[in-house]
C-alpha positions in Angstrom: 33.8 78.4 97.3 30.4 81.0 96.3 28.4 77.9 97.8 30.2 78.0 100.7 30.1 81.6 101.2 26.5 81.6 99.8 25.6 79.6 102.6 27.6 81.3 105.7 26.6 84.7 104.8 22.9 83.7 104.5 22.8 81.3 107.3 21.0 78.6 105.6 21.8 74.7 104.5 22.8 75.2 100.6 21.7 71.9 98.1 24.1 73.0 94.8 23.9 70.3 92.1 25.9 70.5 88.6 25.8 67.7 86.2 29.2 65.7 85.3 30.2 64.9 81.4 29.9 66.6 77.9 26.9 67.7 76.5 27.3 68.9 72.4 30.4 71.6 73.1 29.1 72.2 76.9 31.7 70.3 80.0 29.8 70.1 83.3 32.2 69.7 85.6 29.9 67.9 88.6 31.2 69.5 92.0 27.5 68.9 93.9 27.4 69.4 98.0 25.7 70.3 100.3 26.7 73.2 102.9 25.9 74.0 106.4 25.2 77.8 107.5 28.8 78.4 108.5 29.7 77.4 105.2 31.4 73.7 106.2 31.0 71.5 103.1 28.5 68.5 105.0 28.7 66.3 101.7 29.7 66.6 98.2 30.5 64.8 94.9 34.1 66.3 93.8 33.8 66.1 89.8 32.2 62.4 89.7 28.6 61.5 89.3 26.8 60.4 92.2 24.7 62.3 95.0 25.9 64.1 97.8 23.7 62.9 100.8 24.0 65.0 104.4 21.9 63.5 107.7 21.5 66.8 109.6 19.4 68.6 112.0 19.0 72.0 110.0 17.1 73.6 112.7 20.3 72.6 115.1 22.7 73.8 112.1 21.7 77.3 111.7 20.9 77.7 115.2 24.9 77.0 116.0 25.9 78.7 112.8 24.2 81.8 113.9 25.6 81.6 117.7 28.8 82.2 115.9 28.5 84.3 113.7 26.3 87.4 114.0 26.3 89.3 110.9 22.3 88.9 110.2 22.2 91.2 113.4 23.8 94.2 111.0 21.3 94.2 108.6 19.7 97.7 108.5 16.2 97.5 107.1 15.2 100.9 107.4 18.0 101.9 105.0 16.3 100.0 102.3 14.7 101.9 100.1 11.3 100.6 98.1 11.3 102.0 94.7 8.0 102.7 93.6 8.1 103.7 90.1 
């Protein structure tokens, strides 16, 4: 799910990996995908080892992902303040 959301409120295509198995007292639990900018899960693993492989136009991708969904417009730059200590 924070890949997903990660993605969508970003507007970008997300790669997350994770490994799968045990490693001394450490459990990776796999779960790699990749995500389009409205946070649809385009490929993915689920908890086994492999590679999650998407074919995609990214361009095309964020370009509909951003006809959609408009929150990028809200950002208020001006409000950001540079520290300068």
């Amino acid at each position: 799910m924070y890949d997903q959301a990660r993605a969508a409120e970003n507007q970008v295509v997300l790669a997350s990996s994770n490994q799968t198995g045990s490693m001394g007292g450490m459990r990776f639990l796999g779960q790699s995908k990749v995500v389009g900018p409205g946070g649809d899960i385009l490929a993915r693993t689920w908890s086994k080892a492999g590679l999650a492989v998407a074919g995609i136009d990214v361009a095309e991708e964020i370009d509909r992902a951003r006809r959609i969904l408009h929150h990028l417009d809200e950002r208020r730059p001006g409000a950001y303040r540079e520290d300068r200590t």
